[in-house]
DRENDO-1510 file (C-alpha; in Angstrom, 1 decimal, always signed):
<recs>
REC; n; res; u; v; w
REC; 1; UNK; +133.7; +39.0; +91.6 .
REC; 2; UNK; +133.0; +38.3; +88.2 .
REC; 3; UNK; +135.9; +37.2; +86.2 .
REC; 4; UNK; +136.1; +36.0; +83.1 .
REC; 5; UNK; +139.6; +34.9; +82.3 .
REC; 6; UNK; +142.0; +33.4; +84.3 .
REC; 7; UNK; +145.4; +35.0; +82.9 .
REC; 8; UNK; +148.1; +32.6; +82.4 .
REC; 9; UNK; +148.1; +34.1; +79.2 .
REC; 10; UNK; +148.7; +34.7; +76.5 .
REC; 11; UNK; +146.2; +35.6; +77.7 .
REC; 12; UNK; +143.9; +33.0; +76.2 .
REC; 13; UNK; +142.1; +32.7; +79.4 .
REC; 14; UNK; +138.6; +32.0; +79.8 .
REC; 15; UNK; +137.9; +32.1; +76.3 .
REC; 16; UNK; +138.5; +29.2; +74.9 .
REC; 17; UNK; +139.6; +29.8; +73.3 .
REC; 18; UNK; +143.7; +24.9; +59.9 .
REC; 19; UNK; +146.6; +24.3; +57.7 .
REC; 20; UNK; +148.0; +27.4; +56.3 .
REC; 21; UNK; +148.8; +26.9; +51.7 .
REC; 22; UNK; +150.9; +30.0; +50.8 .
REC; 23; UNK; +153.5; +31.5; +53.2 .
REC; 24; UNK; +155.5; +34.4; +52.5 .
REC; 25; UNK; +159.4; +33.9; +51.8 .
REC; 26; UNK; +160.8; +34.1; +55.0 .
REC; 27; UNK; +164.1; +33.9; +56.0 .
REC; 28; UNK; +164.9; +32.6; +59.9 .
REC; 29; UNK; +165.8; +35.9; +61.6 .
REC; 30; UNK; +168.1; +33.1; +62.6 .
REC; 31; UNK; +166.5; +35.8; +61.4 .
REC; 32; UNK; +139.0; +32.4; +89.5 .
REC; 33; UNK; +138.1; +30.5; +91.7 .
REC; 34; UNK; +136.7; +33.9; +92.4 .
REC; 35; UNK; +133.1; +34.0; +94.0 .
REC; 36; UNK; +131.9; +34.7; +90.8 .
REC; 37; UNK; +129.4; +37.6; +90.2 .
REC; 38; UNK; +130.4; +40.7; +88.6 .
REC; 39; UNK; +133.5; +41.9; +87.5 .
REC; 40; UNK; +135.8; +43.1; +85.4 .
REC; 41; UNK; +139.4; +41.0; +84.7 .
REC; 42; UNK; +142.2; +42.0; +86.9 .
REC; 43; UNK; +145.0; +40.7; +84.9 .
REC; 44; UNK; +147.5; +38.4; +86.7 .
REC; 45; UNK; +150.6; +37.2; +85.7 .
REC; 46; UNK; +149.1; +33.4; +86.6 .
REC; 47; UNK; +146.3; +31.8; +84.8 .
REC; 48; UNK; +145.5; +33.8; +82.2 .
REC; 49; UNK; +141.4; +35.2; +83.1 .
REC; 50; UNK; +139.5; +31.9; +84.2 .
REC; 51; UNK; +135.7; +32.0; +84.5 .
REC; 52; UNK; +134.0; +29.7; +87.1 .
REC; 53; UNK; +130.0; +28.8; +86.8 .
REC; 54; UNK; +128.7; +32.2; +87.2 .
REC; 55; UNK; +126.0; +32.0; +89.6 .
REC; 56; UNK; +122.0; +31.5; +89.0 .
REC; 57; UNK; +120.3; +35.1; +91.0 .
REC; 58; UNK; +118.3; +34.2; +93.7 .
REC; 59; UNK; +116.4; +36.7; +96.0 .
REC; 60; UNK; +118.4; +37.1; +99.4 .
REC; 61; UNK; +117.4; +38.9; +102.5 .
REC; 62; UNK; +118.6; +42.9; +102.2 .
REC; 63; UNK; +121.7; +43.6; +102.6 .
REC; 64; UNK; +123.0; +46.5; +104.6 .
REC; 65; UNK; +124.6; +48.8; +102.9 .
REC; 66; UNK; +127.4; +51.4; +104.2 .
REC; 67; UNK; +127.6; +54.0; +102.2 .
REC; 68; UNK; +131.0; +54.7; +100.9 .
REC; 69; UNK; +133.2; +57.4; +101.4 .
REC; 70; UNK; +133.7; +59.9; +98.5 .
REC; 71; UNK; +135.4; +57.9; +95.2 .
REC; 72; UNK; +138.7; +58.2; +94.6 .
REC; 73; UNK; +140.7; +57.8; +91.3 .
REC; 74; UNK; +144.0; +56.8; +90.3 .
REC; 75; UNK; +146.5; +55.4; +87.2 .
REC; 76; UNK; +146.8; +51.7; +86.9 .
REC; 77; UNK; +148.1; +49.3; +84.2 .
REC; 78; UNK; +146.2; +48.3; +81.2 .
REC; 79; UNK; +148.9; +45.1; +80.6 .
REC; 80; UNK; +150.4; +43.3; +83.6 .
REC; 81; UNK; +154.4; +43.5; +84.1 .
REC; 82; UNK; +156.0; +40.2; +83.2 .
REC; 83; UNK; +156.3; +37.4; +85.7 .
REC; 84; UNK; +160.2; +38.2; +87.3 .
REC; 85; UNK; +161.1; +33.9; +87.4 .
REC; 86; UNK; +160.1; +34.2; +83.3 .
REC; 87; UNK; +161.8; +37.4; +82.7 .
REC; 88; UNK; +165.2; +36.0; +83.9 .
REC; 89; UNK; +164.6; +32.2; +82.9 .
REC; 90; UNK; +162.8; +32.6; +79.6 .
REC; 91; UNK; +165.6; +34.6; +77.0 .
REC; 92; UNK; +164.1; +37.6; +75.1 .
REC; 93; UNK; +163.4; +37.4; +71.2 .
REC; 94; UNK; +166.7; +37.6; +69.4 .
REC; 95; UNK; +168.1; +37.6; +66.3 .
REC; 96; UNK; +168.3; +33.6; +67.0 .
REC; 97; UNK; +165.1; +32.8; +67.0 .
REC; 98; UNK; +163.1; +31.5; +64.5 .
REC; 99; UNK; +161.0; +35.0; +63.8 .
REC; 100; UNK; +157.8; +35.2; +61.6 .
REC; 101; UNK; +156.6; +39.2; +61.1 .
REC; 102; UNK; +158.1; +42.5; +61.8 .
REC; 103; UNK; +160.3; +42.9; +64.0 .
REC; 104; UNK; +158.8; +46.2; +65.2 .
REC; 105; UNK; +155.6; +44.4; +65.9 .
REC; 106; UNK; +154.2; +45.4; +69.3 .
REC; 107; UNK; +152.9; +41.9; +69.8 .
REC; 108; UNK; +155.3; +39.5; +70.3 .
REC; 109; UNK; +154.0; +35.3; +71.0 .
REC; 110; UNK; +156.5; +33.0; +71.8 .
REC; 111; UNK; +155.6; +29.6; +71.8 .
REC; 112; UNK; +157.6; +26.5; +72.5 .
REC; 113; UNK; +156.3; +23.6; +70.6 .
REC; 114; UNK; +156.1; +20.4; +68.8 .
REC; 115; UNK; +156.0; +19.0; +65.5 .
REC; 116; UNK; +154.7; +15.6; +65.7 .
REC; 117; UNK; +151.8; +16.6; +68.5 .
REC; 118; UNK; +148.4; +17.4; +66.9 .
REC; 119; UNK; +148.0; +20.0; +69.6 .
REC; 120; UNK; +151.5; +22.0; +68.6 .
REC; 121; UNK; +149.8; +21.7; +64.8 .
REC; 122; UNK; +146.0; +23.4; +65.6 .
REC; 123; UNK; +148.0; +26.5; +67.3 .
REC; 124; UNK; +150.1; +26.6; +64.5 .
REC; 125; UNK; +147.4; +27.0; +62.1 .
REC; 126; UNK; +145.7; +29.6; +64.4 .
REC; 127; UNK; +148.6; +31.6; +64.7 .
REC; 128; UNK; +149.4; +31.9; +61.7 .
REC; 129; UNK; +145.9; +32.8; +60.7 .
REC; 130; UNK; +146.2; +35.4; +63.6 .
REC; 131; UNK; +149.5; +36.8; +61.8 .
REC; 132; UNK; +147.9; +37.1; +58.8 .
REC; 133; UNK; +145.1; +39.4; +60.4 .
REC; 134; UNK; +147.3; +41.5; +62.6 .
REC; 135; UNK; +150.8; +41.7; +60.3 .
REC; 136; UNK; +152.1; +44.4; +61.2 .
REC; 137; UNK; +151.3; +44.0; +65.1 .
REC; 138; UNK; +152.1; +40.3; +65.3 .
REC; 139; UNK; +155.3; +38.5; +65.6 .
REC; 140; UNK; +155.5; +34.8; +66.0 .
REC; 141; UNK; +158.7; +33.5; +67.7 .
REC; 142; UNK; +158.9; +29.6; +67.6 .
REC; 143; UNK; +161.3; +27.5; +69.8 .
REC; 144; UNK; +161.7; +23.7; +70.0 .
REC; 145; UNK; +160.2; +22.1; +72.9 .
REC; 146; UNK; +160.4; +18.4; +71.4 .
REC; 147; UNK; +158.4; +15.9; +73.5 .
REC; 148; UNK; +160.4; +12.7; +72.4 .
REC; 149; UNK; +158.9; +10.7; +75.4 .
REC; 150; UNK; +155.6; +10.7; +73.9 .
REC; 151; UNK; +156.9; +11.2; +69.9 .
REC; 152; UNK; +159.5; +9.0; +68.6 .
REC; 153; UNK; +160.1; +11.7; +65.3 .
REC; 154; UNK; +159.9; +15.3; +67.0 .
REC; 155; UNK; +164.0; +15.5; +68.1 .
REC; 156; UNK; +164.4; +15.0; +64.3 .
REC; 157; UNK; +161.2; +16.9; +63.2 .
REC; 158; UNK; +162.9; +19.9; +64.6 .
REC; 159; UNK; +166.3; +19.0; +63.4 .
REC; 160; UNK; +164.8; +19.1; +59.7 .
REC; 161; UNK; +162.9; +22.0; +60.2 .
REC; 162; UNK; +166.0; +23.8; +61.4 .
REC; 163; UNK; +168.5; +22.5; +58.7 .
REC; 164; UNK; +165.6; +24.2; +56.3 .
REC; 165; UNK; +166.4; +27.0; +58.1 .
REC; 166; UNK; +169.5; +27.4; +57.4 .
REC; 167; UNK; +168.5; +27.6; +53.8 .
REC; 168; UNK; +166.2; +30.3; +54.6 .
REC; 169; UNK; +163.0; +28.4; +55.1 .
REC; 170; UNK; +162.3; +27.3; +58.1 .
REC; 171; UNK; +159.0; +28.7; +58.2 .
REC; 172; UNK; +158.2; +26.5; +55.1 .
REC; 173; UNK; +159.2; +23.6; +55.9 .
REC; 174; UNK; +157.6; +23.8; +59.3 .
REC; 175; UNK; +154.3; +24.0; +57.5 .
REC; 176; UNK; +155.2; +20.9; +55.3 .
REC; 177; UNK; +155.7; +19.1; +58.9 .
REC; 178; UNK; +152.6; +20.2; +60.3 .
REC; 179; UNK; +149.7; +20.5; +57.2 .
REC; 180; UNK; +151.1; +16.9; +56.2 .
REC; 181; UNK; +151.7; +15.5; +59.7 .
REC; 182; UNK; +149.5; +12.8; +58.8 .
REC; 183; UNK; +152.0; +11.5; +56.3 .
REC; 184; UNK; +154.6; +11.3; +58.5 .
REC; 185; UNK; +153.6; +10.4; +62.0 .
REC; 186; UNK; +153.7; +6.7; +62.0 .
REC; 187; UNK; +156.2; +6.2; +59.8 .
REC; 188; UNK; +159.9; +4.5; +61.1 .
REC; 189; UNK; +162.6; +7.2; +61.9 .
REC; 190; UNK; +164.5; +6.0; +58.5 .
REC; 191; UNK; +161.3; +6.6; +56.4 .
REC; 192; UNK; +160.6; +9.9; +58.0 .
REC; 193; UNK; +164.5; +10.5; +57.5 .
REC; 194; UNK; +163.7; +10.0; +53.7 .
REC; 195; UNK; +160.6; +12.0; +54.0 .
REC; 196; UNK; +162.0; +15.1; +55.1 .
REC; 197; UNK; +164.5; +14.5; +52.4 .
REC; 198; UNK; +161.8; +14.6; +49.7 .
REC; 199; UNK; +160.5; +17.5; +51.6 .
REC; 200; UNK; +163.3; +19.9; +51.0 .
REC; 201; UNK; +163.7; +18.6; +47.6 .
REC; 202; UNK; +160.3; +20.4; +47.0 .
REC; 203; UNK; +161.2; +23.5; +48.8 .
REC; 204; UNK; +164.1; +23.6; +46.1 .
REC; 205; UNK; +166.6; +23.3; +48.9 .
REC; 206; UNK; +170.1; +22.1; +48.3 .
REC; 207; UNK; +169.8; +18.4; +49.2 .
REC; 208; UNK; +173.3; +17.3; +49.9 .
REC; 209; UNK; +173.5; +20.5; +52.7 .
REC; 210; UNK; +170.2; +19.6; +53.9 .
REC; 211; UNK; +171.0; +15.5; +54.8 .
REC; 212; UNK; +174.6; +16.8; +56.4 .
REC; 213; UNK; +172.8; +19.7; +58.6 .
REC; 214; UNK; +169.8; +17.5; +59.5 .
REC; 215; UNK; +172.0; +14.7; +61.1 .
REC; 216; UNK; +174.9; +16.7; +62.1 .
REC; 217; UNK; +176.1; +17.2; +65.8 .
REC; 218; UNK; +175.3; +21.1; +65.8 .
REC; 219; UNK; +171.5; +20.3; +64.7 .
REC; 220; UNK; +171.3; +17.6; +67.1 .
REC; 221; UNK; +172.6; +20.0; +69.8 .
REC; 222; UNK; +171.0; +23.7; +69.0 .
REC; 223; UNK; +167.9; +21.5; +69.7 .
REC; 224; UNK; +168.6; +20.1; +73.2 .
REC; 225; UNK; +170.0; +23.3; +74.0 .
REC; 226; UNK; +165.9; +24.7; +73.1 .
REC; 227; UNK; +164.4; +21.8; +74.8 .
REC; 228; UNK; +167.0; +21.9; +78.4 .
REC; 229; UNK; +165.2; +25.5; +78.4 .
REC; 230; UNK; +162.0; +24.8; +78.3 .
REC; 231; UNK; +162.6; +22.4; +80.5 .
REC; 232; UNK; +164.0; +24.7; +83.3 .
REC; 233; UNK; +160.6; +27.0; +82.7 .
REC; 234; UNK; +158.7; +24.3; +83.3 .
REC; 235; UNK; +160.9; +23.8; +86.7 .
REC; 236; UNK; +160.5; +26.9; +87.8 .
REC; 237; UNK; +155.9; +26.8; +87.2 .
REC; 238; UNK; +156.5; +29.2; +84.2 .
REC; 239; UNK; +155.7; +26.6; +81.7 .
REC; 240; UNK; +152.4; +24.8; +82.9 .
REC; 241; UNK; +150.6; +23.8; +79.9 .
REC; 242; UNK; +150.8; +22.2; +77.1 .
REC; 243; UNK; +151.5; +23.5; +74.2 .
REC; 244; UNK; +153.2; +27.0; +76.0 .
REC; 245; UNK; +152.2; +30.2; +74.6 .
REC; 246; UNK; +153.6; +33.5; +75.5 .
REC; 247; UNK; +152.3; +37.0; +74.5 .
REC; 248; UNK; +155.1; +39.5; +75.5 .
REC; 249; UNK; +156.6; +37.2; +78.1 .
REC; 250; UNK; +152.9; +36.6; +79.9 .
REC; 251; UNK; +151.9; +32.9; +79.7 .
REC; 252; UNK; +148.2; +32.0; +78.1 .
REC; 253; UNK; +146.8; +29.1; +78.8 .
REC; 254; UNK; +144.5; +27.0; +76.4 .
REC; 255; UNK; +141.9; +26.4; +75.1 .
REC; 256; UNK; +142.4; +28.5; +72.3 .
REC; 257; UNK; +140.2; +29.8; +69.5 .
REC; 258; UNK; +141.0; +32.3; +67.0 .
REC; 259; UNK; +138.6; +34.7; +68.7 .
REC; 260; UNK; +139.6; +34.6; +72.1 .
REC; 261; UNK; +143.7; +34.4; +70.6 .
REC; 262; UNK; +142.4; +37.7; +68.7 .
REC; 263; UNK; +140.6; +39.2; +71.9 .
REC; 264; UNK; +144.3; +38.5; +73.2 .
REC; 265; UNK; +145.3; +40.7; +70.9 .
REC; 266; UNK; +142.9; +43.3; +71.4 .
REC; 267; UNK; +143.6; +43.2; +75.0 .
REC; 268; UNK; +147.3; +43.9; +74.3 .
REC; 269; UNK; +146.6; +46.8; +72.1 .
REC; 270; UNK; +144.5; +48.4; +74.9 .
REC; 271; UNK; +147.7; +50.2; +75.9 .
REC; 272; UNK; +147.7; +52.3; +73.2 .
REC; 273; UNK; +144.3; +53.6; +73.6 .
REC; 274; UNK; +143.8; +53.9; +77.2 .
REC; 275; UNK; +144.3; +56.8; +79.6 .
REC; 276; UNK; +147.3; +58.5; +81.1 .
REC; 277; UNK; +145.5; +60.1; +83.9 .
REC; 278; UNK; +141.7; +59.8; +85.3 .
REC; 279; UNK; +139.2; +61.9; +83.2 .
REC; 280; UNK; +138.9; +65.3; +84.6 .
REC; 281; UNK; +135.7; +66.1; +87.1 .
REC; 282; UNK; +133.0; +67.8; +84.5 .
REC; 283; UNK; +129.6; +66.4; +85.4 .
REC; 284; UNK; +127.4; +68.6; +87.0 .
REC; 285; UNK; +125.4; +66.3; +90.0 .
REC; 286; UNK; +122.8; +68.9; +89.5 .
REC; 287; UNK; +121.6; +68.0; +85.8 .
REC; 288; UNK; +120.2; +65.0; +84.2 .
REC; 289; UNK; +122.5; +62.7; +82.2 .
REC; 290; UNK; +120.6; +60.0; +79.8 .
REC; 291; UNK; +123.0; +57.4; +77.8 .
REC; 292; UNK; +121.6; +55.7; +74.5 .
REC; 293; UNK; +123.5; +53.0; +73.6 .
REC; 294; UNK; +122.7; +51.9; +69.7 .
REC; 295; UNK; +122.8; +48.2; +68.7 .
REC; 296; UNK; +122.1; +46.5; +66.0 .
REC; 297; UNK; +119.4; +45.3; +68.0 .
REC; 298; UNK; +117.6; +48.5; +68.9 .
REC; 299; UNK; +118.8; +51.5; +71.3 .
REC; 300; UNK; +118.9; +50.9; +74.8 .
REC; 301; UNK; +118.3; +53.9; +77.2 .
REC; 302; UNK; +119.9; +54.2; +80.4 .
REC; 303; UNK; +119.2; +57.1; +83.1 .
REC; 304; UNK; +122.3; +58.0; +85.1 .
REC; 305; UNK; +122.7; +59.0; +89.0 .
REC; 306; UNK; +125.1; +61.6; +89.1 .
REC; 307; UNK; +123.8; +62.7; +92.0 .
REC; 308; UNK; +124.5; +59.5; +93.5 .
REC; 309; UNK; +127.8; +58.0; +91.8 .
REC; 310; UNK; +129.3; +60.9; +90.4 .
REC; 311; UNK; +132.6; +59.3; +89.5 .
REC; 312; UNK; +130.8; +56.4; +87.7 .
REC; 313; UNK; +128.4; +58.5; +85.4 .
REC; 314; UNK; +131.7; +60.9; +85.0 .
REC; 315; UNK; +133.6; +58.1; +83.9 .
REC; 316; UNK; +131.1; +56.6; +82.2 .
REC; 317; UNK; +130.3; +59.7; +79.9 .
REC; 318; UNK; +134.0; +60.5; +79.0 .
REC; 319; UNK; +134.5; +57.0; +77.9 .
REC; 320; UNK; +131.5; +57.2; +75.8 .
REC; 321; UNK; +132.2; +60.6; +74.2 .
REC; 322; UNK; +135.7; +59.7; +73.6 .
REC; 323; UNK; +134.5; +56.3; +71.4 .
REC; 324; UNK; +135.6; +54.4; +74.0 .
REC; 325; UNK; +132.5; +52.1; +74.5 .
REC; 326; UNK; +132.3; +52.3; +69.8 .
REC; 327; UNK; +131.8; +48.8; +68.3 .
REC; 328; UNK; +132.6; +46.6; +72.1 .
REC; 329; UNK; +130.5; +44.0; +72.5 .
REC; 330; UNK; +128.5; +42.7; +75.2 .
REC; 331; UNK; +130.6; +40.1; +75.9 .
REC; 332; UNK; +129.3; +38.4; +79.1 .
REC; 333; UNK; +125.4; +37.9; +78.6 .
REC; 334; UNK; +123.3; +35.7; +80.8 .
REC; 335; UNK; +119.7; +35.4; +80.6 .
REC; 336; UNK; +118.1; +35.6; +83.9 .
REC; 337; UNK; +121.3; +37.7; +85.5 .
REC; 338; UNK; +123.3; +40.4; +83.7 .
REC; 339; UNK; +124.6; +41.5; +80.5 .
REC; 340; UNK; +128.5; +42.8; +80.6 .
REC; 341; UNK; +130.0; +45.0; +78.5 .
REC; 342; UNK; +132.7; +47.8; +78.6 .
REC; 343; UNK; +135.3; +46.2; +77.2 .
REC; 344; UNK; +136.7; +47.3; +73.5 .
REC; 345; UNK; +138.8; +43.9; +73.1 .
REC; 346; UNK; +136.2; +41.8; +74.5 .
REC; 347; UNK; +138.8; +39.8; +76.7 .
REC; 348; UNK; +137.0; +40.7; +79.8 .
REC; 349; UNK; +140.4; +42.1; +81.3 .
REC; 350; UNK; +140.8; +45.6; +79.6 .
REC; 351; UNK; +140.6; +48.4; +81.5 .
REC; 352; UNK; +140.9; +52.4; +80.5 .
REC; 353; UNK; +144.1; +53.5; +82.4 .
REC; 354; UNK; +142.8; +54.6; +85.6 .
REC; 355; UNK; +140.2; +53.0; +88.3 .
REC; 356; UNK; +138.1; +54.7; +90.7 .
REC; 357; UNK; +137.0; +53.3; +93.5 .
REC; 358; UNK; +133.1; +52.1; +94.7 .
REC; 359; UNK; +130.2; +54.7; +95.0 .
REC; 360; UNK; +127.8; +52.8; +97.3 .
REC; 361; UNK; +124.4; +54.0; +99.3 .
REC; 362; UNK; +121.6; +52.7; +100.6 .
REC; 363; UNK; +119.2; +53.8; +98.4 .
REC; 364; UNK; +120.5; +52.4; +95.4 .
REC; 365; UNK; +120.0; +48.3; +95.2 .
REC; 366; UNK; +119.8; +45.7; +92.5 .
REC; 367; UNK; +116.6; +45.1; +93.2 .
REC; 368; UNK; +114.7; +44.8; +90.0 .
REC; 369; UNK; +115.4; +44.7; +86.5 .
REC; 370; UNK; +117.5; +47.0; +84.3 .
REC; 371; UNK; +120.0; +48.3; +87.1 .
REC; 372; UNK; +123.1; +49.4; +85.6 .
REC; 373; UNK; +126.4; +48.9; +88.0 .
REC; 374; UNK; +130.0; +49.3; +87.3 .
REC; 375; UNK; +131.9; +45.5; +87.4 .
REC; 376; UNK; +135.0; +45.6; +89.6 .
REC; 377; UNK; +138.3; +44.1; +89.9 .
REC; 378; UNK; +137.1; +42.6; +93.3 .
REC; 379; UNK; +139.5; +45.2; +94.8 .
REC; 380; UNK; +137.0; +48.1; +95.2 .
REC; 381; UNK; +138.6; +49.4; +91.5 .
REC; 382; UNK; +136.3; +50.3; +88.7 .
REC; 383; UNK; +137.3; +51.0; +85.6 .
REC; 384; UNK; +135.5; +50.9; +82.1 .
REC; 385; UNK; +132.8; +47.5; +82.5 .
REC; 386; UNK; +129.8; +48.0; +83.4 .
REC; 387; UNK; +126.6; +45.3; +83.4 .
REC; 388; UNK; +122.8; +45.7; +83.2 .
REC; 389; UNK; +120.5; +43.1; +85.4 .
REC; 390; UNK; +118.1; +41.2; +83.5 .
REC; 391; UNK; +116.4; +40.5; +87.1 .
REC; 392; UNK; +116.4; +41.7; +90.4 .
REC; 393; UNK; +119.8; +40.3; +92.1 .
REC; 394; UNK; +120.5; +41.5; +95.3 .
REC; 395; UNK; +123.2; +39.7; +95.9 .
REC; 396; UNK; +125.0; +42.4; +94.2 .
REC; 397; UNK; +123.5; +44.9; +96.6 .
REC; 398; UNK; +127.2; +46.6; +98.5 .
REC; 399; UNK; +129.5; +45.0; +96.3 .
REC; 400; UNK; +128.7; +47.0; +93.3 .
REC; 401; UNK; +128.0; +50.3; +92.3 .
REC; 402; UNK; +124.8; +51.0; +90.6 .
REC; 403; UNK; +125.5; +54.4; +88.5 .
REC; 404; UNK; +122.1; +54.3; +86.4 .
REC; 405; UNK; +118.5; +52.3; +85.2 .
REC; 406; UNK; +117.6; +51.5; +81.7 .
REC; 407; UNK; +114.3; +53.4; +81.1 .
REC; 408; UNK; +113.4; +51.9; +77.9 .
REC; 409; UNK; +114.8; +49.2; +75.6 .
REC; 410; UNK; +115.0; +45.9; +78.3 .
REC; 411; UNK; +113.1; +44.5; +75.1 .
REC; 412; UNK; +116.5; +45.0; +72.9 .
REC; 413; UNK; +118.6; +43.6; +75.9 .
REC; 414; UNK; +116.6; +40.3; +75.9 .
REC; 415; UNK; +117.3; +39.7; +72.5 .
REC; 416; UNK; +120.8; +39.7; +73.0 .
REC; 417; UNK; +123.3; +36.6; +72.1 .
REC; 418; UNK; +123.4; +34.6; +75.1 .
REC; 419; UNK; +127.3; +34.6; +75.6 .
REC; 420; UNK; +129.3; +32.8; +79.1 .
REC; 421; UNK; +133.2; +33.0; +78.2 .
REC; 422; UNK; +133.2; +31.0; +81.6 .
REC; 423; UNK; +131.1; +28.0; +80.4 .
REC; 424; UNK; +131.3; +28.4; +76.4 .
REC; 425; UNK; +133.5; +26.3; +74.7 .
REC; 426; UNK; +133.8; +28.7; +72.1 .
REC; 427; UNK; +132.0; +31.8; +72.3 .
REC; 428; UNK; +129.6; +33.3; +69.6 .
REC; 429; UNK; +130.6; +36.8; +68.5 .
REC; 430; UNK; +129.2; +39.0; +71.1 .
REC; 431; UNK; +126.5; +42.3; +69.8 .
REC; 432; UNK; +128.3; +45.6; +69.7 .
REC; 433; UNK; +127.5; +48.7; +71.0 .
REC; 434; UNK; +127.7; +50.6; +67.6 .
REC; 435; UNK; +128.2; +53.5; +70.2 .
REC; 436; UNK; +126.7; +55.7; +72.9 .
REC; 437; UNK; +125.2; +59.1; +72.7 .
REC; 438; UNK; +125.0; +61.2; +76.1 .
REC; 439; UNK; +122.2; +63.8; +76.4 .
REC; 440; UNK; +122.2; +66.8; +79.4 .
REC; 441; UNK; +119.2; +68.5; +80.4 .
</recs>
């Protein structure tokens, strides 16, 4: 199957996935391994989507093809449930945590990191830069997870950060540890002491409460108490990289970019725009169905079999007439093999509420260019992706359903960004599909 992201995530997955100046008073709400080919992401609570090498197509000798029995449809989830070990180990978002955003965002990312680690300082930049693009859908929950082992300052790096917190700046002071970490990081544990000092001097905080809550017993223990938990997640496999990022409870593993942290995003407001029920039954097998998809690039036309996947082109045309397919990219495109598209947050994992199952028959193969065919979970469940060959790849042939053939505009799909999620280290913005217009004759 072709997968694209392996989903510890945060969903960071596949896609791999600087320091902020200004940041908003804010008080502490104390305040796989898959046989790669085609296919859409099945979401699992695990590692977050993971691509492997997608493979080169090569002719192979015909396949045999049984043809299926009539497609069924049913509801599935857009987001996965929450791994049960994190749900009872890891504690919700309270009014404890150190909270950045609304607190009726729909998003929330908890991440348990490090000060003096240049690692805990990139995500920090990027998540704040992804809070500042989503604000009202994003909340950022930070909790200590010092790695004193490796950094002598972090146990007192978080102690400083929190005393500033109890002065209702955490949030500022954490950027004064991270955008100036250079300052700091080799210095002795007295000079950093005195550093910090300075710090919250500048913050206008009062410096007499700040020394006594830095060094005092309570500090010194709220932050053990942070680190002995992320301890027992690790214990239990639910922390497993380094630094740990969680988008409503669901792990993402790095690398992470802010495009594939934002496709994360995308992926998680999927929900609110997918399906309650599979799309009613309203093609007519007996008529002729042509899809235009407009690019940037040129129009791409694409005949569709609804004689001979009527569940596919069914699908396919109530996504498009709904807007479903407007402004998604083609975010999987190899030269030589296929061009993948289908999904609006470009994640490779979103799916439209429902999946039907595989339309297959013998007389429909991947056998030369331009075959369109719906990419599967690797579970016989088709959803919203769909892929275009750029070359005969029968390899494909009983594994995929081909629902349609481009009859003009192969030119436009060669001149598409070259895009592997699986191989990039960070991918180049995929082209959209401006959107899709549906003729009936």
């Amino acid at each position: 199957m072709l997968k694209t992201k392996t989903f510890l995530i945060l969903l960071g997955g596949i896609f791999l996935i600087s320091a902020c100046s200004a940041l908003p008073a804010s008080t502490p709400t104390a305040t796989a391994t898959a046989t790669e080919i085609l296919a859409t992401h099945t979401p699992t609570i695990t590692p977050l989507p993971s691509i492997t090498p997608t493979p080169t197509a090569s002719p192979v000798p015909t396949t045999a093809i049984t043809p299926s029995d009539p497609a069924t449809c049913q509801v599935v989830s857009v987001v996965p449930t929450a791994n049960p070990t994190a749900q009872v180990l890891m504690p919700p978002a309270t009014a404890d945590d150190w909270s950045y955003g609304s607190d009726q965002a729909s998003i929330t990312i908890i991440e348990y990191g490090d000060f003096q680690s240049s690692a805990s300082a990139q995500i920090y930049t990027l998540l704040m830069q992804l809070q500042k693009k989503y604000p009202d859908e994003v909340r950022l929950v930070f909790r200590h997870f010092p790695l004193s082992e490796q950094y002598d300052k972090d146990l007192l790096a978080a102690q400083a950060a929190n005393a500033a917190g109890a002065q209702g700046k955490f949030w500022q002071f954490a950027n004064q540890l991270y955008s100036k970490q250079s300052d700091w990081s080799s210095l002795s544990t007295d000079d950093f002491t005195n550093w910090a000092y300075e710090r919250a001097a500048e913050l206008g905080l009062d410096a007499a409460q700040f020394k006594t809550d830095m060094l005092s017993q309570t500090m010194v223990d709220d932050v053990q108490q942070t680190r002995n938990n992320a301890y027992t997640l690790m214990a239990a496999g639910t922390l497993t990289t380094d630094p740990y990022l969680f988008f409503n409870e669901l792990p993402v593993a790095p690398p992470y970019s802010l495009d594939s942290l934002t496709n994360d995003v995308e992926y998680f407001k999927l929900p609110g725009k997918a399906y309650s029920e599979c799309p009613p039954m309203t093609i007519d097998p007996s008529k002729q169905y042509t899809a235009t998809l407009h690019t940037e690039k040129g129009d791409i036309v694409i005949e569709l079999y609804a004689d001979k996947a009527p569940w596919a082109v069914n699908s396919f045309v109530f996504l498009a007439e709904q807007g479903w397919y407007n402004n998604s990219g083609f975010y999987r495109v190899i030269p030589g093999f296929i061009a993948q598209a289908g999904d609006p947050s470009n994640s490779g994992m979103g799916n439209p509420g429902y999946a039907f199952t595989n339309e297959l028959t013998p007389d429909l193969r991947f056998d030369e260019a331009g075959m369109v065919g719906m990419a599967n979970d690797g579970n016989n469940g088709n959803g919203s992706q769909f892929f275009i060959t750029y070359d005969a790849v029968p390899s494909l042939d009983g594994k995929y359903t081909v629902f349609g053939q481009v009859t003009s505009g192969m030119e436009v799909l060669k001149t598409l960004r070259p895009r592997n999620p699986a191989t990039d280290a960070v991918p180049i913005t995929p082209d959209p599909i401006l959107s899709i217009d549906i003729e009936v004759k």
